[in-house]
C-alpha positions as CSV (number, residue, x, y, z in Angstrom):
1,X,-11.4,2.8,-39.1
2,X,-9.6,2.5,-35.4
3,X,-11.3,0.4,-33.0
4,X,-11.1,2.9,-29.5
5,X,-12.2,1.8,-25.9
6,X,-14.4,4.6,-24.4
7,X,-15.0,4.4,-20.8
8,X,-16.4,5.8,-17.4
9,X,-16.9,5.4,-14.0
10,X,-20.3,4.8,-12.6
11,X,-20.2,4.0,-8.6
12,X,-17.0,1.1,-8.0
13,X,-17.4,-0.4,-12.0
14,X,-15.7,1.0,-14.9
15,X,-18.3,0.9,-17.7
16,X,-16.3,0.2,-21.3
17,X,-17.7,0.4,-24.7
18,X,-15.5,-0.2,-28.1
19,X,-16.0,2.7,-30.8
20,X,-15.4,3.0,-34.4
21,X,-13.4,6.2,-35.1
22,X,-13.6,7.6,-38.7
23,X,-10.1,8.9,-40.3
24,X,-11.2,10.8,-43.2
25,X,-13.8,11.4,-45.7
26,X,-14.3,8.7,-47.7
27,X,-15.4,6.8,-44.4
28,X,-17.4,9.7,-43.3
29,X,-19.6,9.8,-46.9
30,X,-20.4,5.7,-46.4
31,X,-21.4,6.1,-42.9
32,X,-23.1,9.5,-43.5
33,X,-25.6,7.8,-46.3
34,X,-29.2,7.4,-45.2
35,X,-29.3,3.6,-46.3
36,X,-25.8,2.7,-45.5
37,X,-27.2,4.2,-41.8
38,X,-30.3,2.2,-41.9
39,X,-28.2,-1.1,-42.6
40,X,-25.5,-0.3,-40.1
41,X,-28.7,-0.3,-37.3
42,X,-30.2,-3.6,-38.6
43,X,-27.4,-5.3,-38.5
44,X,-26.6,-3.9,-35.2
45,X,-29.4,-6.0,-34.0
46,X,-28.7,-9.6,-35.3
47,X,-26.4,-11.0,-37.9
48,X,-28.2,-11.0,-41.6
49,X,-27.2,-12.3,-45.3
50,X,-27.9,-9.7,-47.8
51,X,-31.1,-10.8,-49.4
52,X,-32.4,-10.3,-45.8
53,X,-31.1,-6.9,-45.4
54,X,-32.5,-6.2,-48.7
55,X,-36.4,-7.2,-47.6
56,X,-35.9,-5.5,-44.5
57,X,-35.8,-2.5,-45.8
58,X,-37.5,-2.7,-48.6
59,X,-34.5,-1.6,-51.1
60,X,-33.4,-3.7,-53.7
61,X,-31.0,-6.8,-53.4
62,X,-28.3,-5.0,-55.5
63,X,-28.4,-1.7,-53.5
64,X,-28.1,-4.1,-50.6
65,X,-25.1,-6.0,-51.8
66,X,-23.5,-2.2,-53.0
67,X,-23.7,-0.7,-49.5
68,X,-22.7,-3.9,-47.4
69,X,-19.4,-4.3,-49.9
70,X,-19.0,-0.2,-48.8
71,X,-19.3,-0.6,-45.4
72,X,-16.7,-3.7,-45.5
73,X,-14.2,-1.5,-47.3
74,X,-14.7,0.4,-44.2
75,X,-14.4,-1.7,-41.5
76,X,-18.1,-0.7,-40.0
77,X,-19.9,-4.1,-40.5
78,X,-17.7,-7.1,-40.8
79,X,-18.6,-11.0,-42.2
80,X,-19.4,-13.4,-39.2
81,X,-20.7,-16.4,-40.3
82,X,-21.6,-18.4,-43.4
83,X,-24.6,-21.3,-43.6
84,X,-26.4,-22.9,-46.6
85,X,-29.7,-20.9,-47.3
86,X,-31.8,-22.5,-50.3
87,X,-28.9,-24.4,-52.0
88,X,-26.5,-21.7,-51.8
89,X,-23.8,-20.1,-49.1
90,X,-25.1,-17.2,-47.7
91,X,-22.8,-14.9,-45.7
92,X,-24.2,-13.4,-42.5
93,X,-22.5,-9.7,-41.4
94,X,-22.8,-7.5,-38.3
95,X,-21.9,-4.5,-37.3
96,X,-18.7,-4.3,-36.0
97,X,-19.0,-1.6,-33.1
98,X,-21.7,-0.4,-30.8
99,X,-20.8,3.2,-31.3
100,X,-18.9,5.8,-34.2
101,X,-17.1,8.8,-33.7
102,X,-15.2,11.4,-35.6
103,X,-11.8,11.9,-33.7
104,X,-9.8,15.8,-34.1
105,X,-6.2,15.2,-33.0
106,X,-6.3,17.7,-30.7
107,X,-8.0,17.9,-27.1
108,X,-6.8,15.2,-25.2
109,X,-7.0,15.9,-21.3
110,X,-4.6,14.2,-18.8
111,X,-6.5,12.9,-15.8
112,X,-4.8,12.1,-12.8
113,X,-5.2,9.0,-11.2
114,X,-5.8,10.5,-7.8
115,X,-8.7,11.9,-8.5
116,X,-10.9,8.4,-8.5
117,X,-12.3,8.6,-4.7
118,X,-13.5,5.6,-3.1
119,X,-17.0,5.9,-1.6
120,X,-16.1,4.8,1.9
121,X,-16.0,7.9,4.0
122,X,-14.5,5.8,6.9
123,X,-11.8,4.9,4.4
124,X,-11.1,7.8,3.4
125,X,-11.1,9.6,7.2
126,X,-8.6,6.7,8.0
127,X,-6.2,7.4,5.5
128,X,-6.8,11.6,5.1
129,X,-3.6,12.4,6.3
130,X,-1.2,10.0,4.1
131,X,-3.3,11.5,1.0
132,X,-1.9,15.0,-0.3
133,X,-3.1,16.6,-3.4
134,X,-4.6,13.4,-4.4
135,X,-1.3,11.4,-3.8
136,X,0.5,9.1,-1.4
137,X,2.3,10.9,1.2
138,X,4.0,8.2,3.4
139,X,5.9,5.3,3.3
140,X,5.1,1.5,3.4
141,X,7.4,-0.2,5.4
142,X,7.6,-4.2,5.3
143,X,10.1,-6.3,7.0
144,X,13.4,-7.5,5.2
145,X,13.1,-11.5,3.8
146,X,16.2,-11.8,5.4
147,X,17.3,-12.2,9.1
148,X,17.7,-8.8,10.8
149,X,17.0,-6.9,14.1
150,X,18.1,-8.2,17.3
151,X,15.8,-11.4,16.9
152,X,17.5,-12.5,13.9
153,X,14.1,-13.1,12.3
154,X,13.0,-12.9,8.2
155,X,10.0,-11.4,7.8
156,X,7.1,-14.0,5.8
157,X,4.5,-10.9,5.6
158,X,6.2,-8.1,3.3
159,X,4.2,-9.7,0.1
160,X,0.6,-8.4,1.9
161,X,1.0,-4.8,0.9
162,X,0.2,-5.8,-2.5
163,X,-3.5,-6.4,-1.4
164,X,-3.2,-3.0,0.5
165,X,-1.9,-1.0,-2.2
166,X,-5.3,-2.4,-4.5
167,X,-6.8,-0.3,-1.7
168,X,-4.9,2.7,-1.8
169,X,-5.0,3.0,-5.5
170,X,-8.6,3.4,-5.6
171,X,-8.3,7.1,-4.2
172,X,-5.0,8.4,-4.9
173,X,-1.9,8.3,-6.9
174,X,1.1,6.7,-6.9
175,X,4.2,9.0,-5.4
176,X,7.1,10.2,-7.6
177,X,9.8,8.6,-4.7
178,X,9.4,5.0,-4.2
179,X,6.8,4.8,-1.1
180,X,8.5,1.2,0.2
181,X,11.1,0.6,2.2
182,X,12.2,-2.6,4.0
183,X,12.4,-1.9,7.6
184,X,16.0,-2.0,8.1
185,X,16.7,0.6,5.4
186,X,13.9,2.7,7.5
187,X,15.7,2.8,10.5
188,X,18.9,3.7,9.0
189,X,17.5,6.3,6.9
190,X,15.8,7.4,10.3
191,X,12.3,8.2,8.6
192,X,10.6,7.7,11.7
193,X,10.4,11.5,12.5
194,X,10.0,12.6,9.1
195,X,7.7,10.7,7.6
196,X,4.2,9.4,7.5
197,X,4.2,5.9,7.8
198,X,2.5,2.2,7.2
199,X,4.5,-0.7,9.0
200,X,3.6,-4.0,7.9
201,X,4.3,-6.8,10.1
202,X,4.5,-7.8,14.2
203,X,7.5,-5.8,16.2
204,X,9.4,-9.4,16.3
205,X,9.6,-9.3,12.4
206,X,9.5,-5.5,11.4
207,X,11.8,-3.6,13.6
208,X,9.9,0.0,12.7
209,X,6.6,-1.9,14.4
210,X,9.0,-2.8,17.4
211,X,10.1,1.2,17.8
212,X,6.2,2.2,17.6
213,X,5.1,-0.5,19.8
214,X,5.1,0.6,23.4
215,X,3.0,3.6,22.2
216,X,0.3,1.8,20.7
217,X,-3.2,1.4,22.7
218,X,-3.7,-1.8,22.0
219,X,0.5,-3.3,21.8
220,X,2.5,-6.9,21.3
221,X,3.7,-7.5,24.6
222,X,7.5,-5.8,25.5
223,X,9.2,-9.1,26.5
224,X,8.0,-11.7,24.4
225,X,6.4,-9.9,20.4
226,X,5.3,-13.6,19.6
227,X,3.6,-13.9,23.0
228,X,0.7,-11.8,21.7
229,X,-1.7,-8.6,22.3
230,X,-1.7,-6.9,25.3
231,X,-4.7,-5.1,25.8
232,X,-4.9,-2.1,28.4
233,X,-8.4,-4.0,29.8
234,X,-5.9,-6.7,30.8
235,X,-7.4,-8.9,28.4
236,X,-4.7,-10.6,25.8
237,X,-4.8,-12.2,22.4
238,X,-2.1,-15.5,21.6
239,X,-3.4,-16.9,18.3
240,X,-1.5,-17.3,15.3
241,X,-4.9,-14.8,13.1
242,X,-4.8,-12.6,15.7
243,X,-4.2,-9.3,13.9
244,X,-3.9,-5.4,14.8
245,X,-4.9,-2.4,13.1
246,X,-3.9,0.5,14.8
247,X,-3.0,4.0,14.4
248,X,-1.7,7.1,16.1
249,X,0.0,10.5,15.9
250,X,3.9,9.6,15.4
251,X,5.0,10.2,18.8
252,X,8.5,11.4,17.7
253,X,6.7,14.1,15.6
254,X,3.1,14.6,15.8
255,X,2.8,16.2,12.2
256,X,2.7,12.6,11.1
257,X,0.8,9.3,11.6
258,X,1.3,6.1,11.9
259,X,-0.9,2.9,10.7
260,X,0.6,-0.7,11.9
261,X,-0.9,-3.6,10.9
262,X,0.8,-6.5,12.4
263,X,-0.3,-10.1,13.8
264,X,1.3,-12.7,16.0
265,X,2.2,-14.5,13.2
266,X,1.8,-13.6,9.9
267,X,-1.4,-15.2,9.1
268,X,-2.6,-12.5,11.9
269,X,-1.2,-10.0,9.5
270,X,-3.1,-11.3,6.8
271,X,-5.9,-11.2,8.9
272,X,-5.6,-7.6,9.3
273,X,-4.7,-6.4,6.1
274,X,-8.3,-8.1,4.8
275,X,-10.3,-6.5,7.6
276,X,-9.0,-3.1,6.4
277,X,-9.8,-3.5,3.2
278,X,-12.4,-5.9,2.6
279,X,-14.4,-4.9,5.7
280,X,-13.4,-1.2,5.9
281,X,-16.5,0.0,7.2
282,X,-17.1,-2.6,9.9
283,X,-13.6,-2.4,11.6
284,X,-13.5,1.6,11.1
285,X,-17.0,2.4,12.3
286,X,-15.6,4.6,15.8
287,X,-12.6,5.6,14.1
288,X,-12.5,9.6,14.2
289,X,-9.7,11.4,13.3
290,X,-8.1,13.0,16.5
291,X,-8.0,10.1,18.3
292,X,-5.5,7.3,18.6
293,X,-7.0,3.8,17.8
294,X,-6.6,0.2,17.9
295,X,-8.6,-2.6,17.0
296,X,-8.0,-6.6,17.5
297,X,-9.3,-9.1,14.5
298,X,-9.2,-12.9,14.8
299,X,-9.0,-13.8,10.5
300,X,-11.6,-17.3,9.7
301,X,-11.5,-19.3,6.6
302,X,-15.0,-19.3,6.6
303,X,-15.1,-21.4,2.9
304,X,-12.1,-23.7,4.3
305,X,-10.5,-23.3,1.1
306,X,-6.7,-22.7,3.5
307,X,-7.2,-19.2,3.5
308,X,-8.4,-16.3,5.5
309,X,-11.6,-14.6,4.1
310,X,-13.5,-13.4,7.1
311,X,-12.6,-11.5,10.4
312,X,-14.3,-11.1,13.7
313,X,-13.4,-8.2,16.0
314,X,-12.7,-8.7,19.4
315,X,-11.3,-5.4,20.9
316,X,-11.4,-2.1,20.0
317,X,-9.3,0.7,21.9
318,X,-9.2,4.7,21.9
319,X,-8.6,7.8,23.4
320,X,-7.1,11.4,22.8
321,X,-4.6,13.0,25.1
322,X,-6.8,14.0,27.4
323,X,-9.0,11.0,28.0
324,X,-9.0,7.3,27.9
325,X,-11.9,5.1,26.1
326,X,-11.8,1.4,25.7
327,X,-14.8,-1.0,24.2
């Protein structure tokens, strides 16, 4: 007998159950045999020595001991315990799995990972157009470890699109082509007009944030990145978990997007990486899709364990090309 996993999806779980798959007849005549069934559910209930099995169903000890040595052979019930029972060692069995099935080797049906969907409907508004057929369509783009760019600087942040991509894997599959590319391969491979794409990382540190920045409504200010937020309410945002989370029509070619999520520092990053995807439906509540958007986070480690696991909001910016909003 082959011990299978059988499972589903019910909601966000995956619901798992081990089964027992016959391979031939022999197996199929034990388990097929009124009282080899009836012992198979007794024992499916609570461990029981033979004697036991015997007075439970009202056969005789022998017949008992004959169909419990069967199912052994078998695999269905297996020995889990011994104890002294009136001077002697009596051996306690169990069934082995909480379901049996005949398997045909034929049938088997490929299914494709993008076809799990998340529940959010925010989530999945906000991310619509890097999602084709069920698949990624885009690039991730981190910043190079090394120093780069006209600042010189080595990016500390690259490592959060791991948490992201837990995210993205809920409702669509992984592309063919490699979706990440470090920023300085980006910009010489000049996907900025060709592709969607997810930049990772403040404009000081990731130099495909810096070429996005000035269009941004809510933007790291132009003469100093590490200076902070620059919102168009004049209102401005310095601190090291101060993140963004924005996104807008590539303004190079407006076929494509752009998502940036970015801090001051890279614990701002952080900070906005876990408001997208641990408080999705907070932080995209007035997100619609023809509008380009921006929204300020400040990250809290609210269990002072060193490490951010809450965010506040503290701006929010939108508009389309023919109006201005700001909250």
């Amino acid at each position: 007998m082959i011990r299978k996993v059988l499972s589903h999806d019910e909601g966000k779980e995956s619901i798992v159950k081990e089964v027992g798959v016959v391979e031939g007849a022999n197996e199929m005549r034990i388990l097929s045999n009124p009282v080899a069934w009836k012992i198979i559910n007794l024992l499916s209930r609570q461990p029981l020595y033979p004697s036991q099995v015997a007075k439970e169903l009202g056969i005789y000890e022998q017949s008992a001991y004959y169909y419990i040595r069967k199912l052994l052979s078998i695999g269905a019930i297996s020995l889990v315990k011994t104890s002294m029972v009136g001077g002697g060692t009596a051996k306690f069995y169990q069934t082995s799995y909480p379901a049996f099935a005949i398997e045909m080797n034929w049938g088997e049906k490929r299914i494709e990972q993008g076809t799990r969907m998340l529940k959010s409907d925010n989530v999945q508004l906000f991310f619509d157009d890097f999602i084709s057929d069920s698949w990624f369509n885009g690039l991730v783009v981190v910043g190079a470890p090394d120093p780069h760019g006209p600042y010189r600087s080595s990016s500390r942040d690259g490592h959060y699109a791991i948490h992201l991509a837990f995210l993205l894997g809920t409702f669509c599959g992984i592309p063919r082509n490699f979706p990440v590319k470090l920023d300085a391969d980006a910009k010489a491979e000049k996907v900025t007009t060709t592709e969607n794409i997810i930049t990772i990382g403040g404009p000081g540190t990731n130099i495909i944030t810096a070429e996005f920045n000035k269009f941004l409504p809510i933007r790291f200010n132009e003469s100093n990145f590490w200076a902070g937020l620059i919102s168009p309410n004049g209102k401005s945002y310095t601190l090291d978990n101060h993140g963004l989370i924005a996104k807008i029509r590539n303004p190079f070619n407006d076929k494509n997007s752009i998502i940036v999520l970015a801090g001051v520092r890279s614990v701002g990053t952080k900070s906005s990486i876990i408001a997208l995807t641990n408080h999705a439906d907070l932080v995209l509540r007035n997100y619609k899709r023809d509008q380009n958007w921006a929204l300020v986070v400040q990250g809290f480690d609210m269990d002072s364990d060193g490490k951010i696991d809450n965010v506040d909001i503290l701006d929010e910016v939108f508009f389309r090309p023919d109006m201005a909003h700001s909250k």
